[in-house]
C-alpha positions in Angstrom: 0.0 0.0 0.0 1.6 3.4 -1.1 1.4 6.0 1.2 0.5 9.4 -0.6 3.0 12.4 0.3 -0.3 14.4 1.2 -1.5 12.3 3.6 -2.8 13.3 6.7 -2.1 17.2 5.0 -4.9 19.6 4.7 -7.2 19.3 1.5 -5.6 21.4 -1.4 -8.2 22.9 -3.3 -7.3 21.6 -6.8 -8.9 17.7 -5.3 -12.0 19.3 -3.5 -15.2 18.0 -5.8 -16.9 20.4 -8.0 -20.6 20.1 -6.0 -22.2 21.8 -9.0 -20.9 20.0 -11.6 -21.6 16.9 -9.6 -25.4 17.5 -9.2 -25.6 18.4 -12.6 -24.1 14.9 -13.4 -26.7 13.4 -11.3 -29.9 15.0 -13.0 -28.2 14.6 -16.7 -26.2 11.5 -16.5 -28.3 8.1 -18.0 -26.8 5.2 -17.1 -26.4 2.2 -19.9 -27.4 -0.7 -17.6 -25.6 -3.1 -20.1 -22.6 -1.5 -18.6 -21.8 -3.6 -15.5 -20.4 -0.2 -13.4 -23.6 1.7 -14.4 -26.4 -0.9 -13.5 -27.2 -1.2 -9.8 -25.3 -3.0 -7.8 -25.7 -3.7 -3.4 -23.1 -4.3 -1.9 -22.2 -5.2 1.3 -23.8 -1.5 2.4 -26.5 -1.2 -0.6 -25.9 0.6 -4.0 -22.7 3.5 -4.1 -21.0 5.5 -6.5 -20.2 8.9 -8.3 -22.7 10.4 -10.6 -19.1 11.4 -12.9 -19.5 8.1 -13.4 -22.5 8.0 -14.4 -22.7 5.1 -11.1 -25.1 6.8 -9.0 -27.8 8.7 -11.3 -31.5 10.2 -10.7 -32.4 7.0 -12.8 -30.7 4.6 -10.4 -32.4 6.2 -7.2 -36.0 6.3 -9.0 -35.4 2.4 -10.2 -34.5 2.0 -6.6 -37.2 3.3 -4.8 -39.6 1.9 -7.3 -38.2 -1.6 -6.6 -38.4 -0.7 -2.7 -42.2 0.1 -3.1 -43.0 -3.1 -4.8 -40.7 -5.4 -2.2 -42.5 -4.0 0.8 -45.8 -4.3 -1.2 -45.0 -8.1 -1.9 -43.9 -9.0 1.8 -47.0 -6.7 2.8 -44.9 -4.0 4.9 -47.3 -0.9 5.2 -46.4 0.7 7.9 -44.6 3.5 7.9 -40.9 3.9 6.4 -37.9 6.0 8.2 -35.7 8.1 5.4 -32.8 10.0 6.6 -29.6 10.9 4.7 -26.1 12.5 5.3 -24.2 15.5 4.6 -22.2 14.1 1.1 -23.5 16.4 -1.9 -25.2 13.6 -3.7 -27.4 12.9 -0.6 -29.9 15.9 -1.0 -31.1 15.5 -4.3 -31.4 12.2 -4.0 -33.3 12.4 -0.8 -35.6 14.7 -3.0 -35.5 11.7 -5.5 -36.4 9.1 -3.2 -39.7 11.1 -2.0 -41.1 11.8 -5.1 -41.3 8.2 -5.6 -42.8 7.1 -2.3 -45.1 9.1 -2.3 -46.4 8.6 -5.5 -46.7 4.7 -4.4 -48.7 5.9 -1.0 -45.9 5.0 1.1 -46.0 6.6 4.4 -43.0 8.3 5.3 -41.0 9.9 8.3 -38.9 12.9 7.5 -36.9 14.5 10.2 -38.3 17.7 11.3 -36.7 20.9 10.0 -35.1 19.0 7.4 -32.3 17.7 9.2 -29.8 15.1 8.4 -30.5 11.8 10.1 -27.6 9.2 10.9 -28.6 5.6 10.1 -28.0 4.1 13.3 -31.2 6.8 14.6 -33.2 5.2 11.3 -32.7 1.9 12.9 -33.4 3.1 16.2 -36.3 4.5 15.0 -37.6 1.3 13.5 -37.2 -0.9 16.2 -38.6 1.2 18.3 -41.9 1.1 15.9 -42.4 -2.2 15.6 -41.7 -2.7 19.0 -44.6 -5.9 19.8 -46.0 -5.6 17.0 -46.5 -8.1 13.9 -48.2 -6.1 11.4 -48.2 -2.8 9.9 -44.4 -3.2 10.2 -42.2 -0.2 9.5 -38.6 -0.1 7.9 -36.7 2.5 6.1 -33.9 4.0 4.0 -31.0 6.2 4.6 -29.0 8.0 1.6 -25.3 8.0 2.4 -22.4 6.3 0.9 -20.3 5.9 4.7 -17.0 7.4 4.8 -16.5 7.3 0.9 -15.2 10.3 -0.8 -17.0 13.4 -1.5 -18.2 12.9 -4.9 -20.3 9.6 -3.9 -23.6 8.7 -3.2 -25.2 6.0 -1.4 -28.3 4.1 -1.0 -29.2 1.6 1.8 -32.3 -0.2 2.9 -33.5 -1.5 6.1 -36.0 -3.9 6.3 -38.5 -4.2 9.7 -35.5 -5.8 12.0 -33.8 -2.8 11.8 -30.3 -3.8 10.3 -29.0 -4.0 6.8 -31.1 -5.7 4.7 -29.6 -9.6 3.8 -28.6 -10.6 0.4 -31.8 -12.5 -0.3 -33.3 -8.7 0.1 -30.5 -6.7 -1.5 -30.5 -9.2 -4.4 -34.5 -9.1 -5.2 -34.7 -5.3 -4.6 -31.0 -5.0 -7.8 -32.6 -7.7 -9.4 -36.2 -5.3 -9.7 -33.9 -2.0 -10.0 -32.3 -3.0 -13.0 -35.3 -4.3 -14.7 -36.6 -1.0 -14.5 -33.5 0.7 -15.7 -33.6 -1.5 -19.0 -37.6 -0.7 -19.6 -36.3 2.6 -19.2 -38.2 3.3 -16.0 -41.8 2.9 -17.1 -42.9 1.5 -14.4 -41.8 4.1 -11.9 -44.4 6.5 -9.7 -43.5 9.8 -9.5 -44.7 13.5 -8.3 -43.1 16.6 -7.9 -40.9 17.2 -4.8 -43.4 19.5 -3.7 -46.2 17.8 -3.7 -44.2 14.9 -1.9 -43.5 16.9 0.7 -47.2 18.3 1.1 -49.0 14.7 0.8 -51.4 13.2 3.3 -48.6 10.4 3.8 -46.0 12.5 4.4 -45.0 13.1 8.6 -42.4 14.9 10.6 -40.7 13.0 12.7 -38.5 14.0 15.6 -35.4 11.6 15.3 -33.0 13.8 17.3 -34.6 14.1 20.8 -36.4 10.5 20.8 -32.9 9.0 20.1 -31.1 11.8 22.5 -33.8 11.3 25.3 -32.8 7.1 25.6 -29.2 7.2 25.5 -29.3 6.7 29.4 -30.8 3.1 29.0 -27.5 2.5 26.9 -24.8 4.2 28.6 -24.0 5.0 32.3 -24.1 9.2 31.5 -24.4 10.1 34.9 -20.7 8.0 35.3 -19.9 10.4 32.7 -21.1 14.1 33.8 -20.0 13.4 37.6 -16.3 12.6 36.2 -16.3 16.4 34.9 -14.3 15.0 32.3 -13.3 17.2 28.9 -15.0 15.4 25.9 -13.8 16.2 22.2 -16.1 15.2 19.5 -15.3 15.6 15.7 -18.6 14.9 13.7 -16.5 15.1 10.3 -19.1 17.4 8.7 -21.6 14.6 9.0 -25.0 13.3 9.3 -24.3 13.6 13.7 -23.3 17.1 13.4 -26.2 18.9 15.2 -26.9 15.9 17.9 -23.4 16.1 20.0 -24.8 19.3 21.7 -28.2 18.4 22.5 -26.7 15.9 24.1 -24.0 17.4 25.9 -27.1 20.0 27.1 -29.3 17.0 27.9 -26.5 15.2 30.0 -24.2 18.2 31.3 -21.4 16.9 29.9 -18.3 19.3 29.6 -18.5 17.9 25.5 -17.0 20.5 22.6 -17.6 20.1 19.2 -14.4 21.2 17.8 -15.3 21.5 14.2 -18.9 21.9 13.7 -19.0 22.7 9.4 -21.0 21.1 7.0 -19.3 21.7 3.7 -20.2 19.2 0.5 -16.8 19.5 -0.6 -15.5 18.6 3.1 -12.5 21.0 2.4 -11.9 20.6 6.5 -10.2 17.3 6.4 -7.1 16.0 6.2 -6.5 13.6 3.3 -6.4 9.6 3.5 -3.6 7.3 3.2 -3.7 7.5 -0.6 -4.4 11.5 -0.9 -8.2 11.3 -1.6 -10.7 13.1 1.2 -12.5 10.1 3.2 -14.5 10.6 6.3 -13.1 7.6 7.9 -12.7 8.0 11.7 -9.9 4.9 11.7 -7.6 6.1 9.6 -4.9 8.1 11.3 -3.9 10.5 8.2 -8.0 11.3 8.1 -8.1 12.0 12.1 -5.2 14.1 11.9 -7.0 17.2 13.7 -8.5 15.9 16.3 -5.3 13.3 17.1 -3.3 16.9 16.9 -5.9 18.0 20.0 -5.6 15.0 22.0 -4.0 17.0 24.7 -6.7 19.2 25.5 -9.1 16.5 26.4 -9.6 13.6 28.7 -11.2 11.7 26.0 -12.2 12.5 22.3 -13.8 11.2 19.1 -15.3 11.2 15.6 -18.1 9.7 13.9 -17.9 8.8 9.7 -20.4 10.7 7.5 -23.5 8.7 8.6 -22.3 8.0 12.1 -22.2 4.3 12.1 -18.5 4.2 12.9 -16.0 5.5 15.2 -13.1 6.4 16.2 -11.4 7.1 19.5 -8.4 9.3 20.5 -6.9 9.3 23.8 -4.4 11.2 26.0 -1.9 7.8 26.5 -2.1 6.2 22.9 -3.6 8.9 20.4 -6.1 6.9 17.9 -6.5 3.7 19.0 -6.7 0.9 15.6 -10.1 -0.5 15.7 -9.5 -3.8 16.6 -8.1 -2.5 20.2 -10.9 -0.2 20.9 -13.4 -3.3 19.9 -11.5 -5.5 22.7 -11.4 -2.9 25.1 -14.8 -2.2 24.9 -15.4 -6.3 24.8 -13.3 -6.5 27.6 -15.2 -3.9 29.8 -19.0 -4.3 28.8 -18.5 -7.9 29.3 -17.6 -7.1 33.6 -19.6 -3.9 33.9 -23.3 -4.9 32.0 -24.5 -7.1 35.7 -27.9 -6.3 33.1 -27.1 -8.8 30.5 -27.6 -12.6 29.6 -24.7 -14.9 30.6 -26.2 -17.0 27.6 -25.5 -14.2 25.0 -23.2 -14.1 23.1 -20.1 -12.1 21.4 -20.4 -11.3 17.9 -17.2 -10.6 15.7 -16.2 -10.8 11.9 -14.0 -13.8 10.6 -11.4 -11.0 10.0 -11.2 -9.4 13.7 -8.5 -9.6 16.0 -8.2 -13.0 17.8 -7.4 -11.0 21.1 -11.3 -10.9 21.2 -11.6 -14.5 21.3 -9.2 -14.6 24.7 -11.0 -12.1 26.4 -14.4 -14.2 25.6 -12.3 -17.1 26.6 -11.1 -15.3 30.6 -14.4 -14.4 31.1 -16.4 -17.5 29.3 -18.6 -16.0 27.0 -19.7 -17.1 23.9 -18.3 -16.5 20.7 -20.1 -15.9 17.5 -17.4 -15.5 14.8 -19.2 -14.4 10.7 -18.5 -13.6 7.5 -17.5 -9.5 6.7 -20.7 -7.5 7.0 -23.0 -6.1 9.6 -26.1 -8.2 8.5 -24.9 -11.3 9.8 -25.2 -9.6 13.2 -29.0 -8.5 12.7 -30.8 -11.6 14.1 -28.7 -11.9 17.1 -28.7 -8.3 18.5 -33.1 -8.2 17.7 -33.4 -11.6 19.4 -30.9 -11.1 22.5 -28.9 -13.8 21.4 -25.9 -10.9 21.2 -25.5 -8.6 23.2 -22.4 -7.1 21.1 -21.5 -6.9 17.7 -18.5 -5.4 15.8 -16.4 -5.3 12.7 -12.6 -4.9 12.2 -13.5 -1.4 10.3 -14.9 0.7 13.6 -18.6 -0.3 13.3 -20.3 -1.6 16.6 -23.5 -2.3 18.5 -24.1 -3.4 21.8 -27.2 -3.8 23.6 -29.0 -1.7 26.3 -28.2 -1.8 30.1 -31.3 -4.4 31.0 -30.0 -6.2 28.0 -32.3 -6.0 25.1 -31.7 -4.5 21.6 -31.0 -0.8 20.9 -29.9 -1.2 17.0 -29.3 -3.9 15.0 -27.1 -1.4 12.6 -23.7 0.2 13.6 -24.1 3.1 16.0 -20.9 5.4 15.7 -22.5 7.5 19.3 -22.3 4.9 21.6 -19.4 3.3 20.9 -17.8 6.3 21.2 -19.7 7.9 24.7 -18.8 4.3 25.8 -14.9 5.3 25.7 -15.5 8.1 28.2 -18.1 5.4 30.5 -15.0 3.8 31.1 -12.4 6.6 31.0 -14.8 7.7 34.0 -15.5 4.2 36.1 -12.0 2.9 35.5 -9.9 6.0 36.0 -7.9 4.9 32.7 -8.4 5.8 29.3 -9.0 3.0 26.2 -5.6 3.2 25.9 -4.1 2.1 29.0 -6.3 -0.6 29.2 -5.7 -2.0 26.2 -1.8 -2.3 27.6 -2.9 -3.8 30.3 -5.0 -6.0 28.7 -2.4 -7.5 26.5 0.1 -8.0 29.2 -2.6 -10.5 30.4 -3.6 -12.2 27.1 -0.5 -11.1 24.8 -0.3 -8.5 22.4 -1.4 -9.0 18.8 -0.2 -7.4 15.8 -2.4 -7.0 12.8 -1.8 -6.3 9.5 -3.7 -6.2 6.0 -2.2 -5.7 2.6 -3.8 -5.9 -1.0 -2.4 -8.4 -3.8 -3.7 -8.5 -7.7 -5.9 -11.2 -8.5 -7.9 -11.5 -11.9 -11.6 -12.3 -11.7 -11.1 -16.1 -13.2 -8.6 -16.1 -9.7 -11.7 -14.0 -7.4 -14.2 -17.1 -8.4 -11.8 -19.5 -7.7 -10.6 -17.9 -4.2 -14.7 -17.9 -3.0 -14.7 -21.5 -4.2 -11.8 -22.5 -2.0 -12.2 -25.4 0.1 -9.9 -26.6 2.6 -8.6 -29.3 0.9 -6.8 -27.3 -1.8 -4.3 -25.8 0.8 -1.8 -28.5 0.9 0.8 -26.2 3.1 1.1 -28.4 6.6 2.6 -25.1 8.5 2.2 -21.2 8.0 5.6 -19.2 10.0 7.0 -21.6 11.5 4.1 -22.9 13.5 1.7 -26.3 12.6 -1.6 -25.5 11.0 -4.3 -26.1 13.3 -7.3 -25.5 11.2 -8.1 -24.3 7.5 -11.6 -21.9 7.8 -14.0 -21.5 4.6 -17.4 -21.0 6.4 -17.4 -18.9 9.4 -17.6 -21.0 12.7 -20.8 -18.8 14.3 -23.2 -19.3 11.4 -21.5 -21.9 9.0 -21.8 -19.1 6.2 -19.6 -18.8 3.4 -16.9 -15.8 3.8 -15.9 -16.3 0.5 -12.5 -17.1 1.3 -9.7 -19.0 3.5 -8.5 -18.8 6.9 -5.7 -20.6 8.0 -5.0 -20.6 12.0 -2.0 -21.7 14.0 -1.4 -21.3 17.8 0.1 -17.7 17.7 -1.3 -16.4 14.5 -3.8 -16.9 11.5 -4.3 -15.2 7.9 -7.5 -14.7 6.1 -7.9 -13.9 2.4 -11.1 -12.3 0.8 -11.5 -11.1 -2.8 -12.3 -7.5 -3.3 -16.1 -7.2 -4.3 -15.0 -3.8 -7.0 -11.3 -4.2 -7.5 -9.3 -6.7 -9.2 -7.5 -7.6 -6.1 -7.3 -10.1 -3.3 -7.0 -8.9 0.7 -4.9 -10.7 3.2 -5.6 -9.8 7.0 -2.9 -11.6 9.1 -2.2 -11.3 13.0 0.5 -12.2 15.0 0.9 -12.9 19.2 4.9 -13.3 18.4 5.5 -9.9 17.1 6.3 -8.1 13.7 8.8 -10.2 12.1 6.2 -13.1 12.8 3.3 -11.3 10.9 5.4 -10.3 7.9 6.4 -13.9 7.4 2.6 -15.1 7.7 1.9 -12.6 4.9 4.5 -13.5 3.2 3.5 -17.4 3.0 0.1 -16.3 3.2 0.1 -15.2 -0.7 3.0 -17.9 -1.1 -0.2 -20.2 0.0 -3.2 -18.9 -1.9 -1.4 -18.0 -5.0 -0.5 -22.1 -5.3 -4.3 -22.7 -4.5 -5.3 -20.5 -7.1 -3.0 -21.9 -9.5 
């Protein structure tokens, strides 16, 4: 991975996106949906791209909604559907978009009040807390943002009535109807004006902010928080969270600044990513270079991606901690200090998170519920109490409430991160210093991931892997104790390998939009250890490709 010279420098203004040009793009731009890149396409965080590109068009958002209107007519979902969307420039118009064609189809729909931007762990929030014993008239909803991507994308996600991301059986019906329509050239699609969207009988207000704001107590201990008098820094990254860290600072008295509290399409306020493009990632430590730069001047800080379903956390002792620590520290501690929760639930983690997670689950037997990359596969268990935690390697989380019962079942960037000043105030120690002492207990990992070119004949054949194709009887010097294709926790495909030995393992994945192959690899026996495991590792799967 090449580092960029202007990484983690301020945003020159020769890269910052041309927002007018770009919503031109979107109105004008027809996408030809014999084009692979231009039809839609869900990934593992619904349909994304730049209208330059002609990837994310007005066409794609009406085929889109169109397709959501007949899905929730065919599973008979009539209640009433959440929309939100972020800050990224593509997000407004498409919002506008999106509720032209719902409510042209009847849907009913709840629109935050003063037009505010709505982050998408609120949407699922919101959703559970509709269909909360119910079994009919069953809401769900959508939110418009394309994550932490870069400034000129757009995104599109949908969340059925559980709450979470919607499951590939979903995703694939709703592409499958999408794309349809695109070919018939959108025939089939309901439309009014955005005004008359707006003014419809179907159409409500909906106060997201202080209903989400108000419960945050059942969640997290805040009084912990307020009668510590700690210093809080929060970054919202020009995102969709922007305007909730105040209310609730006021609503908690919490000493809590919002050191940067702009809202710029072009966000011309960051610092640039490992590979010089602007990305609102809160892990990376070129895009957090601000707020790392303040780290000083608070007890704790922290900063939310674009839609606020990540985080990242900074601290006095270690500046920004790498995702996979905060996750165990956070493990570590909610597992001791939630006397609310089911000794029968368990932990959820991806195939591809740090195995220190595993020893901690180990120490304090708890259950272990290792999937495949993707917040979905954590939906069921966090709605049916069967989790009570669930995280990914790239900063998204969800836990459950204090008495133990759901809060989302999509990643919520706010309490992961008010949960890093919880236990900065009951522990007297930051994240930081307890992740040291934490791996002076169970041994310190070191994690690595690098990218390596595969062709797509070579992508099929690395999701087809079985175990039996890896002939390799050790991996760095250690005996292989187990070869992985299906994750252990749900015996789902990860469309990959994982190869495990007593101090370290390796996984490999095939990119879903580049012609490339990942390799995550962790060591307990230090750097030199991990290289070598990469280095076999594509030593390995390049002679099981072959």
């Amino acid at each position: 991975m090449e580092i960029s010279p202007h990484a983690g420098k301020p945003a020159e203004q020769n890269i910052l996106v041309n927002v007018p040009r770009l919503v031109t793009a979107y109105y004008s731009g027809v996408p030809d949906p014999s084009i692979p890149a231009q039809r839609v396409s869900f990934g593992t965080s619904g349909h994304r791209g730049s209208a330059f590109e002609n990837a994310f068009n007005e066409n794609h958002i009406l085929a889109i909604t169109q397709a959501i209107c007949l899905y929730r007519k065919a599973q008979k979902f009539d209640g009433p559907l959440y929309l939100g969307f972020d800050t990224h420039a593509l997000s407004d118009p498409a919002f506008a978009t999106t509720m032209e064609v719902l409510a042209a189809n009847g849907v009913e729909v709840m629109i935050a009040e003063g037009d505010e931007y709505t982050p998408t762990p609120v949407i699922s929030y919101a959703i559970l807390q509709y269909n909360y014993g119910r079994r009919t008239g069953l809401a769900d909803g959508i939110v418009i943002t394309p994550s932490h991507n870069p400034p000129d994308d757009g995104g599109f996600k949908y969340n059925p009535p559980n709450g979470g991301p919607a499951g590939t059986n979903v995703t694939n019906w709703i592409e499958a109807k999408a794309n349809e329509l695109l070919e018939n050239k959108l025939q089939q699609v309901k439309r009014l004006s955005f005004d008359k969207a707006l003014h419809v009988s179907t159409t409500y207000r909906h106060d997201y902010l202080h209903t989400y704001v108000n419960d945050l107590v059942n969640i997290i201990d805040m009084d912990a928080i307020r009668k510590s008098k700690m210093r809080i820094g929060v970054d919202p990254l020009g995102g969709a969270g922007v305007h909730y860290w105040e209310p609730i600072a006021e609503r908690y008295h919490l000493d809590l600044t919002v050191v940067n509290k702009i809202v710029d399409p072009t966000f011309s306020f960051m610092t640039v990513d490992w590979d010089g493009q602007i990305r609102m990632d809160p892990s990376s430590p070129y895009a957090m270079q601000r707020l790392i730069e303040m780290k000083d001047h608070f007890d704790i800080s922290f900063a939310c991606d674009t839609d606020h379903d990540r985080h990242g956390i900074v601290t006095k002792s270690a500046g920004l901690l790498n995702p996979n620590h905060y996750l165990s520290v956070a493990i570590s501690y909610l597992l001791q200090n939630r006397p609310g929760w089911s000794k029968a639930a368990a932990i959820g983690k991806t195939i591809v998170s740090t195995q220190l997670i595993d020893r901690i689950a180990a120490k304090l037997g708890t259950k272990l519920c290792e999937v495949p990359v993707g917040f979905k596969w954590f939906v069921e268990g966090l709605l049916d109490k069967s989790l009570c935690f669930g995280g990914e390697e790239s900063a998204g989380a969800s836990f459950s409430r204090l008495d133990g019962s759901v809060w989302t079942t999509d990643k919520d960037g706010f309490i992961p991160a008010l949960l890093s000043a919880e236990m900065t105030a009951k522990m007297g120690k930051d994240p930081g210093v307890l992740y040291n002492e934490l791996t002076k207990e169970l041994g310190e990992p070191v994690y690595e991931r690098m990218e390596a070119k595969a062709t797509p004949e070579q992508k099929e054949k690395l999701k087809k892997l079985s175990a039996s194709q890896i002939k390799h009887e050790d991996l760095a010097g250690e005996k292989i104790k187990s070869i992985l294709t299906l994750a252990p926790g749900n015996n789902a495909s990860f469309n990959g390998v994982k190869v495990i030995t007593e101090n370290g393992w390796f996984a490999a994945r095939p990119s879903g939009t580049e012609d490339i192959y990942k390799i995550y690899a962790e060591s307990f026996s230090g750097k030199e250890h991990v290289k070598k495991i990469i280095d076999e590792a594509q030593e390995i799967v390049n002679a099981a490709l072959e």
